[in-house]
C-alpha positions as CSV (number, residue, x, y, z in Angstrom):
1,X,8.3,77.6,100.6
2,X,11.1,79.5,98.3
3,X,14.0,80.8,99.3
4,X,12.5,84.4,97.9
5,X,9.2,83.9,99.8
6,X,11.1,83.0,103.2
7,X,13.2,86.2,102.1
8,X,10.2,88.3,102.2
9,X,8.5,87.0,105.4
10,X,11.8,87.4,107.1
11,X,12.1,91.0,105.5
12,X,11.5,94.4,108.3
13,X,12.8,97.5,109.4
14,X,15.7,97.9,112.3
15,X,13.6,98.3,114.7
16,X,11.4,95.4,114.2
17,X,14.0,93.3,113.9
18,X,15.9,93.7,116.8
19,X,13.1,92.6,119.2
20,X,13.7,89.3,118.7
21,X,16.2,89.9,121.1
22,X,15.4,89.2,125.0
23,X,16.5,90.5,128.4
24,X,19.6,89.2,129.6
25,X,20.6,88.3,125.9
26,X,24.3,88.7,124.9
27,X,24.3,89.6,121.0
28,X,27.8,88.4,119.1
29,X,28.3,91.6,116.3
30,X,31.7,90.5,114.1
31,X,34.9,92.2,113.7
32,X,35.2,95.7,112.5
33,X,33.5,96.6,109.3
34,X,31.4,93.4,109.1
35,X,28.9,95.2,112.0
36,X,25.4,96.1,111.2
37,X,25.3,99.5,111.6
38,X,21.5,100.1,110.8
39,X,20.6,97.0,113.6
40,X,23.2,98.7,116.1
41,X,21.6,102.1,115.7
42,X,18.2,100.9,116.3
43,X,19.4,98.6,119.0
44,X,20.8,102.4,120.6
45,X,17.7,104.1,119.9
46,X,15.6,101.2,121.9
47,X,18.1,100.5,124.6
48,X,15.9,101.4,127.5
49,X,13.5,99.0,126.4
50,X,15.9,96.3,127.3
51,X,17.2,94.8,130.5
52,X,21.0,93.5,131.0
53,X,21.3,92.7,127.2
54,X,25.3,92.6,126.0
55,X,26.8,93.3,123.1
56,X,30.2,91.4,122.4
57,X,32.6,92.1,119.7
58,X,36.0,93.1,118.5
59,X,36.5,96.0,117.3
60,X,34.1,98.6,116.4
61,X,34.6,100.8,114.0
62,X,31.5,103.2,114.7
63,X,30.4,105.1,117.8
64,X,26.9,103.9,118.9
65,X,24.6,105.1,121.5
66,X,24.5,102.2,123.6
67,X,28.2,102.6,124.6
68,X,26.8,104.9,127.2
69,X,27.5,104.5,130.9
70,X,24.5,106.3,131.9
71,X,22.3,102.7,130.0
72,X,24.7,100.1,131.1
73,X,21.8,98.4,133.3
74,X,19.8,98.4,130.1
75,X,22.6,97.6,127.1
76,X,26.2,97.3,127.9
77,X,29.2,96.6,125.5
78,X,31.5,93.7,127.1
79,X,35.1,94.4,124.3
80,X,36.5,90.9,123.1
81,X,39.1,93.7,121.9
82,X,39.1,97.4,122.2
83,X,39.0,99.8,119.4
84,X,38.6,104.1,119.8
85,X,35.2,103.7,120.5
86,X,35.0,101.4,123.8
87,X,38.7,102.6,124.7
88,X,37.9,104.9,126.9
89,X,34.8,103.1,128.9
90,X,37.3,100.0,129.2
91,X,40.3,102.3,130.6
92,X,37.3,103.9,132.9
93,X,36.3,100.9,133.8
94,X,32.1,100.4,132.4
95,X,33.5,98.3,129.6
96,X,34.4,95.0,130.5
97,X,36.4,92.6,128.6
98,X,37.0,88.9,127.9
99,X,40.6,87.5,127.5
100,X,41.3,85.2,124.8
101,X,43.2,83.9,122.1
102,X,41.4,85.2,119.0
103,X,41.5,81.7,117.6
104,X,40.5,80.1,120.4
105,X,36.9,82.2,120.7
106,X,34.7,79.7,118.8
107,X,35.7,76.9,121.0
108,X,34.8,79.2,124.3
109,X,31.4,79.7,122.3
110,X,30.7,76.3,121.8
111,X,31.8,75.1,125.0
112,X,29.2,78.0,126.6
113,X,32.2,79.7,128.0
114,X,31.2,83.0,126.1
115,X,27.2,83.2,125.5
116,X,26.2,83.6,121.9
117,X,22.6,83.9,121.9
118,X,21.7,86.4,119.1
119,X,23.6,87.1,115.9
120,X,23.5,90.7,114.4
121,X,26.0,90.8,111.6
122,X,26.0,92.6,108.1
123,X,25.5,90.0,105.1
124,X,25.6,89.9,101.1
125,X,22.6,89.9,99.1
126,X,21.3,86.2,98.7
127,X,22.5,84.1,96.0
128,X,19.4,81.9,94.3
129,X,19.9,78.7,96.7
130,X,19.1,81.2,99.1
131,X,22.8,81.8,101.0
132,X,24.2,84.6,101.9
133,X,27.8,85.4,102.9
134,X,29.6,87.1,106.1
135,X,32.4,87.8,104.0
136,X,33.5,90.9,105.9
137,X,33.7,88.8,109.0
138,X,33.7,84.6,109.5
139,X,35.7,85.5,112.7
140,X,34.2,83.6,116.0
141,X,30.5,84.5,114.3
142,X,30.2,81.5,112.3
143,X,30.5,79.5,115.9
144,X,27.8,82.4,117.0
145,X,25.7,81.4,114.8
146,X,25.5,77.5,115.8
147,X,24.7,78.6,119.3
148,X,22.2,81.9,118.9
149,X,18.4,81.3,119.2
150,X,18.3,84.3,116.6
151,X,20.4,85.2,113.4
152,X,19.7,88.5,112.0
153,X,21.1,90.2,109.3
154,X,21.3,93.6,107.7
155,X,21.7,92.5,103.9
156,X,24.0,95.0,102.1
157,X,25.0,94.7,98.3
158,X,27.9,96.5,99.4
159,X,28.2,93.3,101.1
160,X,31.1,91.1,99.3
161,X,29.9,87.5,98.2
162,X,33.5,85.7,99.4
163,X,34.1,82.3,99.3
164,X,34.9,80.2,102.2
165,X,32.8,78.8,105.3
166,X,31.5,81.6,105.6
167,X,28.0,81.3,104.5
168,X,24.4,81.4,106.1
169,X,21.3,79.8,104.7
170,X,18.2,81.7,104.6
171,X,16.3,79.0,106.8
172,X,18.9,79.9,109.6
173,X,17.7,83.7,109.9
174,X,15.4,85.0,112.3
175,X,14.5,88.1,111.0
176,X,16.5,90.7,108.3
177,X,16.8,94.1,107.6
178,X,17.9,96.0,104.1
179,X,20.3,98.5,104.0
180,X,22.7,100.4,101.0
181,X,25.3,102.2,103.1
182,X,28.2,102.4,102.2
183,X,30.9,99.8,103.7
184,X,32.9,102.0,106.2
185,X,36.3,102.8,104.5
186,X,39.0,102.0,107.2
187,X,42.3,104.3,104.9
188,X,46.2,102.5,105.6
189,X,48.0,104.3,109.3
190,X,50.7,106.8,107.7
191,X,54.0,105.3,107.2
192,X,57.4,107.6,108.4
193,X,60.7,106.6,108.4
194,X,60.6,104.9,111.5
195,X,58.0,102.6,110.1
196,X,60.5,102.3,106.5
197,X,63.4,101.5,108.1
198,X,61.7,98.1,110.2
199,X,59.8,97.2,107.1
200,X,63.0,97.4,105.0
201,X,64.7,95.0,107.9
202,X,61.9,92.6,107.9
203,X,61.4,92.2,104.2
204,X,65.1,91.8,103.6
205,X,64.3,88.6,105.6
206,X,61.4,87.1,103.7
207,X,62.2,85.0,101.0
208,X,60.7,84.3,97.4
209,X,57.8,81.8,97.8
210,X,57.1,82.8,101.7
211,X,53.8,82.9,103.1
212,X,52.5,85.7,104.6
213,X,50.6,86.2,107.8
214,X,50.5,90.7,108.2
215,X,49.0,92.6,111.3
216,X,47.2,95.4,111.2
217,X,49.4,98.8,111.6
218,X,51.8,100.8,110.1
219,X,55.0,98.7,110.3
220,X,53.1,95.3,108.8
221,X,52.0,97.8,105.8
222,X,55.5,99.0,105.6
223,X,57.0,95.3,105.3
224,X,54.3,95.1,102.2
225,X,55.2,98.0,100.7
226,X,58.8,96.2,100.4
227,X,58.2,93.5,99.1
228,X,57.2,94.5,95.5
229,X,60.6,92.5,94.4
230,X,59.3,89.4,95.9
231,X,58.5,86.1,94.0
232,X,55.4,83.8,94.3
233,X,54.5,84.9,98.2
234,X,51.3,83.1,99.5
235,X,48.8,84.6,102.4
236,X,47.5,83.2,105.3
237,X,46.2,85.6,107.5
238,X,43.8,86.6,110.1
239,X,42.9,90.1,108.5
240,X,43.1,90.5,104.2
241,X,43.3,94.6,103.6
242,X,44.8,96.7,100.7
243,X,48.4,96.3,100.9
244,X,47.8,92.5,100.3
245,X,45.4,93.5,97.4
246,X,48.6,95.9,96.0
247,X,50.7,92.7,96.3
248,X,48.2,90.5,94.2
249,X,47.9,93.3,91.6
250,X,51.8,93.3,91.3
251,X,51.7,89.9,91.1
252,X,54.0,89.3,93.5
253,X,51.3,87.4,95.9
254,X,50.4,84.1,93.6
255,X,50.3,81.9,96.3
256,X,51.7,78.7,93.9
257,X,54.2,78.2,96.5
258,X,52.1,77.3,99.0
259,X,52.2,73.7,100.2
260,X,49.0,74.5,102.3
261,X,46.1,75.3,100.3
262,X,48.2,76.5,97.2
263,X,46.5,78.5,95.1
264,X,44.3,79.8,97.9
265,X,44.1,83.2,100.1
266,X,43.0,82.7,103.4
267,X,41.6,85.6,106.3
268,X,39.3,85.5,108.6
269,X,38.1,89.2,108.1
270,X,38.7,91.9,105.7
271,X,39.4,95.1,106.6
272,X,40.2,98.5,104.3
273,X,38.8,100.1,101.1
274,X,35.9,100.0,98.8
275,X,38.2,98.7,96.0
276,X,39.3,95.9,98.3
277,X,35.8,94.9,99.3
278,X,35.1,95.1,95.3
279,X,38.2,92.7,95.4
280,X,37.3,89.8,97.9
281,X,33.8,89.8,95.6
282,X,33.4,85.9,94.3
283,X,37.5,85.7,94.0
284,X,38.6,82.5,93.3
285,X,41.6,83.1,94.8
286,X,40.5,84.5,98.6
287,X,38.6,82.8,101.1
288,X,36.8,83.2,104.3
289,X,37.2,80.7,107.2
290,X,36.4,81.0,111.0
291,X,39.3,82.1,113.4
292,X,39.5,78.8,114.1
293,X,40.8,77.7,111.2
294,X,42.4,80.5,109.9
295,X,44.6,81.0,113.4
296,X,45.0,78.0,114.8
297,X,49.0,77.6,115.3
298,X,48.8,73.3,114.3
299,X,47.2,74.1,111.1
300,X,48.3,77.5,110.0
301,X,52.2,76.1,110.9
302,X,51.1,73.4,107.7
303,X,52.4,76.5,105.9
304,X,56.0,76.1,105.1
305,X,58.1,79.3,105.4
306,X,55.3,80.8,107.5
307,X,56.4,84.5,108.1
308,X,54.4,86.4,110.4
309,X,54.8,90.1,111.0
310,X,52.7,91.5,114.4
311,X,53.4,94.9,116.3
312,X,54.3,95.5,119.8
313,X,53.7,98.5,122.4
314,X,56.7,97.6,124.7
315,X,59.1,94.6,124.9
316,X,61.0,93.5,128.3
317,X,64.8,92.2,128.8
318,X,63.7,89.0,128.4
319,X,61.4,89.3,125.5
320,X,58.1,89.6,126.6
321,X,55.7,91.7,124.7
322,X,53.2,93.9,126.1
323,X,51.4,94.8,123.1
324,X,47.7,95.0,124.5
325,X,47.4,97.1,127.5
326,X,49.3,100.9,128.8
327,X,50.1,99.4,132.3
328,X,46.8,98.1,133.7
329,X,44.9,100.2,131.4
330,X,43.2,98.3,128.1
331,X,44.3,99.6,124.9
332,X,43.2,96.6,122.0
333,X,43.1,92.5,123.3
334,X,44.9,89.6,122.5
335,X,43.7,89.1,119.2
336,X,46.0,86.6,117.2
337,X,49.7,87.8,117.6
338,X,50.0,84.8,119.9
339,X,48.6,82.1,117.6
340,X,50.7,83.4,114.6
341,X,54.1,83.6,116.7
342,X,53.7,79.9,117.9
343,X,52.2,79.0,113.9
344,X,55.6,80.6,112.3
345,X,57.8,79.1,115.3
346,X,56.0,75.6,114.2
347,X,56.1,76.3,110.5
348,X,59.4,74.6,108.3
349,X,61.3,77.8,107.5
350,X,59.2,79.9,109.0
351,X,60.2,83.6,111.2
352,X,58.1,85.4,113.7
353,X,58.8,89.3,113.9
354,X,57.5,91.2,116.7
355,X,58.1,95.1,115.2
356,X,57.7,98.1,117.2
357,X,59.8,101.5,117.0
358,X,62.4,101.8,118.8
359,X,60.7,104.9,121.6
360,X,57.5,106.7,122.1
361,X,56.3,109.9,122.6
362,X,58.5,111.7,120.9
363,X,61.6,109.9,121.6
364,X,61.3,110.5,125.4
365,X,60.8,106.8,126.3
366,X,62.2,103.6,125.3
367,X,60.1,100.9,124.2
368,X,62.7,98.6,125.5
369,X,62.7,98.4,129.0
370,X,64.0,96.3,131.7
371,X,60.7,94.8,132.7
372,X,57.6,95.7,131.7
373,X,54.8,98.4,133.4
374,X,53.1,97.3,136.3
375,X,49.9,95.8,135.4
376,X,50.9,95.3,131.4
377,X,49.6,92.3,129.6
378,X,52.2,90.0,128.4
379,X,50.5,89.3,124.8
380,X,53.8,87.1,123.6
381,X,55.9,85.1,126.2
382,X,59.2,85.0,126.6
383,X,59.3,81.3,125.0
384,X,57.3,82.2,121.9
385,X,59.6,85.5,121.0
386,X,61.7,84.9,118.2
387,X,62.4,88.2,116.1
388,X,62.6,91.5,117.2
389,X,63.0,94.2,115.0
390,X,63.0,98.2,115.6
391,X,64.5,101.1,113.2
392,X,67.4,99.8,114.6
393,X,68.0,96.5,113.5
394,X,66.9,93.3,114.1
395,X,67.3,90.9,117.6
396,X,67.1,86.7,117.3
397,X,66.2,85.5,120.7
398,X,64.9,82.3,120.2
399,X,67.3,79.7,121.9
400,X,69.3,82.7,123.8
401,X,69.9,83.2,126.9
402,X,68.6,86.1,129.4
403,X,71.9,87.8,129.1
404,X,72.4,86.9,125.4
405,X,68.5,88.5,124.5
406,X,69.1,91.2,127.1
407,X,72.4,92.1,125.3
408,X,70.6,91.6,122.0
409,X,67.7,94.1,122.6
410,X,69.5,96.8,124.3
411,X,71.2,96.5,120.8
412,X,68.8,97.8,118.6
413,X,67.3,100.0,121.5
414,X,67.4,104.1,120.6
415,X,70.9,104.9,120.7
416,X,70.0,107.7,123.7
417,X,69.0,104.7,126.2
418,X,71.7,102.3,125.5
419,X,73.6,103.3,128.7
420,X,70.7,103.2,131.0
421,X,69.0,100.1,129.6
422,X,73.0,98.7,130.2
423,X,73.2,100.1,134.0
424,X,69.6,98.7,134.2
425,X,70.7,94.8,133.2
426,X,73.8,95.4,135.5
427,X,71.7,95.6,138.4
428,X,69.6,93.1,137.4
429,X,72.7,90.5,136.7
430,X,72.4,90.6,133.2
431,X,75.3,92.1,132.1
């Protein structure tokens, strides 16, 4: 049979092609954008039809029906990492969550540590020898996909082509739905001059011909929009968004410098306009690999001059970052700060930056503190830390000693807390 004529057979509605989903299923959606909006809104509308069915995934970027704590017993979301929408079930409690390193997640799948046993997952139109790609989203789905009795897509031509392993053969599809909606638009966090003054610190440390990992927030896209004077930077990343596109179009991102797949952008998800999605379409120059290639700290650390550039909600005395969690409550996950700190710490030349501004809510409380809230998450250990940086300046604590990091941080803490966070390390014995 044809590629077209196994197209067509496989061709139905939403809600026809979600039943190929079964009680007790756990459905894998990928990160962000690349979710199936028209599959997860007939998956809402049907939820009582199903029993104990789960759907996994970081990120979403839409609220659905089926986060609902009245259906749980019918279709429950369990959060590889939260986002606005499942915040507030996983800080109430309804939501569960599963702790990981992001680029260890296709291992835990293939080891049938996390179940994977339907795929929903937006796709591109299909190419003639009947592919077509996940570019939005290679992520942990790819690994999904290996394990799931079902793959079903919602074929967009929104839908970027990319290049990469990230591609799907008709023959692997269950069933698959058409829609033309547009790709949601996720717009760059506002930048102030909190944000300016870390990216100006960071980028005054990143040399010509450094490769670039970037997180997602308003600091990272303040380190890009500094770095416009730059020379022959490279990318290898977890997420690709706009300010990377800006850097490309300014052609200061030309990745020749790379030792590592020179010539080559790599990400594991893209994340950001219309025009960058119009951008990652069949480029030669991007592509899209599994988490487990992209984030793994061995091979991403084959990168020399590896710079990576991740935010943090609070930071300790002795450097640990709490950049997942408000206490015991959830706020995001793991994700990959972790693998990216140890890749940079591996990589020849390479720096790790943990950014965060210096207090929160509205200047009342430091984000440097002597230890960190009961019940926070450590998402970077003291022994991975390396570069701090707030509006304030920038703290090496790599090789140092308690006292020398505790002296270090309180050092570029908001000038309004130095004396406590000083009385605080006295009667802890670090001052």
């Amino acid at each position: 049979m044809s590629v077209k004529a196994l197209y067509q057979q496989k061709r139905m509605s939403a809600a026809d092609a979600i039943r190929v989903v079964k009680n007790g299923d756990t459905i894998v959606v990928p990160t962000a954008v690349a979710e199936p909006p028209a599959l997860l809104h007939a998956l809402s509308e049907a939820r009582r039809d199903f029993r104990d069915v789960q759907v996994s995934q970081i990120l979403p970027v839409r609220n659905y029906a089926y986060v609902d704590q009245e259906t749980i017993e019918h279709v429950r979301h369990t959060a590889y990492f939260f986002s606005g929408a499942t915040r507030p079930g996983g800080q109430a409690g309804w939501i569960d969550y599963i702790p990981s390193y992001f680029s260890e997640m296709p291992t835990l799948i293939r080891q049938n540590l996390m179940a994977a046993d339907v795929v929903f997952s937006l796709a591109s139109p299909m190419d003639e020898y009947g592919y077509f790609s996940l570019g939005l989203g290679a992520d942990y789905t790819m690994a999904a996909i290996e394990k799931a009795h079902a793959v079903v897509l919602e074929v967009n031509p929104n839908v970027p082509f990319a290049n990469g392993n990230c591609h799907i053969h008709i023959s692997q599809v269950a069933a698959l739905t058409e829609s033309e909606e547009p790709i949601l638009e996720v717009a760059l966090p506002k930048i102030g001059p909190v944000q300016e003054a870390i990216g100006q610190y960071v980028a005054e440390m990143i040399p010509d011909g450094a490769t670039l990992q970037i997180g997602y927030g308003g600091i990272p896209d303040a380190v890009v929009m500094q770095l416009t004077n730059k020379r022959d930077l490279g990318i290898h990343t977890e997420m690709i968004g706009d300010g990377i596109m800006s850097l490309v179009a300014a052609g200061v991102v030309t990745n020749r410098k790379k030792n590592y797949l020179p010539g080559k952008m790599i990400a594991t998800f893209g994340l950001g306009s219309k025009k960058l999605y119009d951008f990652m379409h069949r480029n030669p120059t991007l592509e899209i690999h599994p988490v487990d290639f992209t984030n793994d700290p061995f091979l991403a650390a084959q990168n020399d001059n590896l710079h990576a550039i991740n935010a943090t909600l609070q930071i300790d005395f002795l450097g640990q970052c709490g950049s997942e969690s408000l206490g015991f409550k959830p706020y995001s996950a793991t994700g990959g700060q972790a693998d990216f700190v140890r890749a940079a710490n591996r990589s020849n030349g390479g720096k790790a930056f943990i950014v965060l501004p210096s207090t929160a809510k509205d200047d009342s409380v430091s984000r440097i503190v002597p230890a960190l809230s009961a019940g926070t998450h450590v998402s970077t250990g003291k022994n991975d830390i390396n570069y701090v940086v707030t509006e304030y300046g920038v703290a090496q604590l790599r090789g140092k000693s308690a006292k020398q990091r505790c002296t270090e941080l309180i050092g570029i803490a908001h000038p309004k807390f130095r004396d406590e966070l000083r009385e605080a390390a006295r009667q802890l014995h670090l001052l």
